[in-house]
N, C-alpha and C positions, 0 to 999 in steps of 0.2 A: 310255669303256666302252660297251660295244654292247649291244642290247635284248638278246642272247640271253645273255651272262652276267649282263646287273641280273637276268633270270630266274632265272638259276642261284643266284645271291647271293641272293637275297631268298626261293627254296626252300631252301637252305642255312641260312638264319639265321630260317626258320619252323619247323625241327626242335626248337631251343631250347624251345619253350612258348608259354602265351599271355602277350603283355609284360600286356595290359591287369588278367588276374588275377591276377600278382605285384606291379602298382603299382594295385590297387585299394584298399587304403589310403592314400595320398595323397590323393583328394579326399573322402575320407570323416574323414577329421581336417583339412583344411582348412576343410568345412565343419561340424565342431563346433567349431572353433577361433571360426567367423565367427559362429555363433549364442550361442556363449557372449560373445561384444563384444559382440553385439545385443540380450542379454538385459542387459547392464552400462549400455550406454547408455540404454535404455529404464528402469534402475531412475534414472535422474534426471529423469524427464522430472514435471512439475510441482514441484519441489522449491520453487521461490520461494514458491508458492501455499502450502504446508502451514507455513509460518510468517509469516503475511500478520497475524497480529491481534500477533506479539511484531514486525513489522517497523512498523507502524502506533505501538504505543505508542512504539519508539523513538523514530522521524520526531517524532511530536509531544513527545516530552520534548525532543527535540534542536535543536529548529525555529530556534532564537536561534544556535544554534553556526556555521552554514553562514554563508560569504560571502553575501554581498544581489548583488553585480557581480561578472564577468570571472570569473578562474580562477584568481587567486591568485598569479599568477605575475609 
């Protein structure tokens, strides 16, 4: 293909429209898609911490049950 039809072809297929504001929904729901994961994973974040005094009373109710060596296996 020679420079002077890529010219041609590429003014021929800039008559179409603009691509960019037919496919400007695509990164506009990719990223809600990413901030709504980002809002998901952030709703775990200290979760061990906000049950620290029912994981405490276990630990010590249970303290006798665990192996004392190795893994058990």
């Amino acid at each position: 293909m020679t420079f002077a039809s890529l010219i041609a072809f590429a003014a021929e297929e800039a008559e179409h429209g603009n691509v960019m504001l037919e496919t400007v929904w695509y990164p506009i729901i990719a990223l809600a898609v990413f901030f709504f994961l980002a809002m998901v994973t952030l709703s775990y974040k200290n979760v061990a911490n906000r049950h620290a005094p029912k994981a405490a009373a276990y630990a010590k109710e249970h303290a006798d049950d665990a192996p004392q060596a190795g893994h058990g296996h």
